[in-house]
Each structure stands twice: as C-alpha cells, then as structure tokens.
N, C-alpha and C positions, 0 to 999 in steps of 0.2 A: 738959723733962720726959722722962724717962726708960722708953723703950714695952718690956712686958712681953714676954715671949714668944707669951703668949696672945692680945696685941692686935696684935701683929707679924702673927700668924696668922692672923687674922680680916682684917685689910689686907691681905692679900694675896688670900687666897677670894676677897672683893671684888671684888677688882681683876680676878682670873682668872674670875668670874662673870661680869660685864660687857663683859673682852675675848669670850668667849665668846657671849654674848648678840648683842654686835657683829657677830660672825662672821656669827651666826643670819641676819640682817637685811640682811648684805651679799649682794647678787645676784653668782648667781654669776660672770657677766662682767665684774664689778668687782674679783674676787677674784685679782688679778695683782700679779706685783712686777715693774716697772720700773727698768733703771737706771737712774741719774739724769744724765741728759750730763755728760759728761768729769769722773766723780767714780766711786768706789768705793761710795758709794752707793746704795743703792734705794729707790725708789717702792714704797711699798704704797696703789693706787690708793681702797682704802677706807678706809684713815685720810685721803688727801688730799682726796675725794671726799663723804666719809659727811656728809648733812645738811645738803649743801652747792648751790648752783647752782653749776654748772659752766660753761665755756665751753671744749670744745673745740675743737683746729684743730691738723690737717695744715699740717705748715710743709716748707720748702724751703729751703735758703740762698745759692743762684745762682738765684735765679727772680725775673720781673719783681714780684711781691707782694710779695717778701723787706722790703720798704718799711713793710709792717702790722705789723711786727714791734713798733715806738715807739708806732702807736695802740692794740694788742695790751695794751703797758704801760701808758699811757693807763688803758684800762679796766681793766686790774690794779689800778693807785691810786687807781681811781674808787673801787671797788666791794669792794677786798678786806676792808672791814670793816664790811659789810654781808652777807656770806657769798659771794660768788661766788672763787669759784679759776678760774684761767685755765693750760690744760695745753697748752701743746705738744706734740706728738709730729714731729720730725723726721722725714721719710719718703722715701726716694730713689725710690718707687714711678713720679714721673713723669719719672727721669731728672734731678734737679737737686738732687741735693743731694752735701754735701760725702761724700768716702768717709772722712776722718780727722774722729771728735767733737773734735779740739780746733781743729782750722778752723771746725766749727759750732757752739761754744761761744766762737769769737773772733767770728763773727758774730753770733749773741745776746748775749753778755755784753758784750763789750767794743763792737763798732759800734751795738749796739739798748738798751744798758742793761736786758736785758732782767733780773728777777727776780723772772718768775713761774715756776713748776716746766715745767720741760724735760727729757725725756725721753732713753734714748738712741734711734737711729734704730731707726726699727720700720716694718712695713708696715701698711697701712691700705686695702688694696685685695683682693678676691677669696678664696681661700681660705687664703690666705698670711697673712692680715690678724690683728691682734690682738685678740680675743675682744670690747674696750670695742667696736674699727671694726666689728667682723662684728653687734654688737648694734647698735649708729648706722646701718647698712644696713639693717639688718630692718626697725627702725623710723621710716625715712626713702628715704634711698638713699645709696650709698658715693660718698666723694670720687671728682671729676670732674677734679678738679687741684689742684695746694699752694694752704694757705691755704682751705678748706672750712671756716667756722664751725658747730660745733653748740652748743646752747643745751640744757643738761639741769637741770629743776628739782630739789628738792634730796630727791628719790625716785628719780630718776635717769634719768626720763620724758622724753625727748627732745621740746621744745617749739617747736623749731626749727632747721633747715637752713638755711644760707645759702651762698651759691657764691664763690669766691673775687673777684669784682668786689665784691660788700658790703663795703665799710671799715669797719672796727673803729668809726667814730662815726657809720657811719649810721642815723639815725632810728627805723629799725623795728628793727635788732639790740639800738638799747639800747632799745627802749620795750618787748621782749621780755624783758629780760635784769631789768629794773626789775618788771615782772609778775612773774617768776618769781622775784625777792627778796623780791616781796609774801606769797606763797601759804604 
C-alpha cells in the first residue's frame, strides 16, 4: 500500500508528538548522551532507561570486583525481558580503571561476555560526577568504590544502594530488583 503525502504527514506529527511528550516526562538528569564504550555511538540515557527498572553500577576493570562483571550478565539474561536494563558506567574515580576504552571493552566484551549497555568512562563521584551519579547521591549516597549497585524503579526512584561486597545474585539485590519489576 502505497502512503499519501497527507498520511506521510500525519506519521510523522505523530511520531514528533510523542518524541516530544517523551522529552516532557524524562527527568532532567536522565536527559544525557553517553558514549557508548569503544564505539562511535551514543547512549541516550532515556530511551535506554525510560519505563524501565534499572540497575546501575560503577565498574572498574583492574579492581578486585572486576569478577561481578559475569553475575552482572547473569542478571542482564535474567531479567532483560522482563524490563530491567543493567548500565555500566566505567569509572577510573577510584584509581583502577583502564585509561584506553578498548582495554575496557577487552575486559567487558571479550573476558565477561558482557552485553548489557557500557558506557564510555565517566565519573561518578563529587562534583565532577555525571548528573544520573549526582542524582543517585541526593537520593541515597555516592559510590564508595567500583562496583556500587543502584536499583532504580522504572520512574527512576532509586529503591536501592548496595556496596560493592553485594554480588550481583545476592538475595536481597534480586528480591529488590524482582519488587521493582512488580510495581
């Protein structure tokens, strides 16, 4: 079938209504682009975020946790279709991480299998920190070290902090993470 010009035009309004609408609704600390580790692409944190439970966490790739990276993914194929997205953000804030993304993209992709969205390195600490970290501090308290799990329901309501000793399958991370796929 063969679409008019007038129905062309009306698909599109549409479309730019609703991106719009989108816009409305995204907070504005979500309202960031990211690049995306060792690619020319970018994160738009509210398309990847919007509606969604979230599971953040500060990563590292010479640090003794660098190991959560597999239970990380774990929960990515638990959960990813059920709505939780799991973000990485790389962060050399505590001194340990790689300086070249494609040493930390040989750590995630190739040693962790990882294929949940990775970030490129960003900070996550103090006033330096990127606008989602500076909001996860207000409403909690800012990473203490790599590997900081946050647990955001899918309004983007931080429902929980966890420290980097909590492994990706302990107990109360997923009994938290399973709540907030309920709600």
């Amino acid at each position: 079938m063969t679409q008019t010009p007038l129905i062309r035009r009306c698909a599109f309004l549409a479309l730019l209504a609703s991106m719009n609408s989108y816009a409305e609704t995204c907070p504005a600390w979500m309202q960031t682009s990211l690049g995306k580790l060792h690619s020319k692409d970018n994160i738009q944190l509210c398309e990847v975020m919007h509606n969604k439970v979230a599971l953040v966490v500060n990563t590292a790739s010479h640090c003794g946790y660098t190991r959560q990276f597999s239970g990380l993914e774990r929960l990515h194929q638990q959960f990813k279709d059920k709505g939780l997205v799991v973000i990485g953000f790389p962060s050399d804030d505590f001194n340990q991480e790689a300086a070249d993304s494609a040493e930390i993209a040989e750590v995630c992709y190739k040693n962790y299998g990882v294929s949940f969205t990775m970030t490129d390195p960003v900070s996550v600490r103090g006033e330096q920190a990127i606008a989602l970290f500076q909001h996860l501090a207000g409403q909690t308290s800012q990473p203490n070290w790599n590997f900081n799990k946050y647990v955001l329901d899918a309004q983007g309501k931080v429902q929980g902090h966890f420290s980097s000793s909590v492994e990706p399958d302990d107990p109360r991370l997923l009994s938290m993470i399973e709540s907030a796929l309920k709600q």
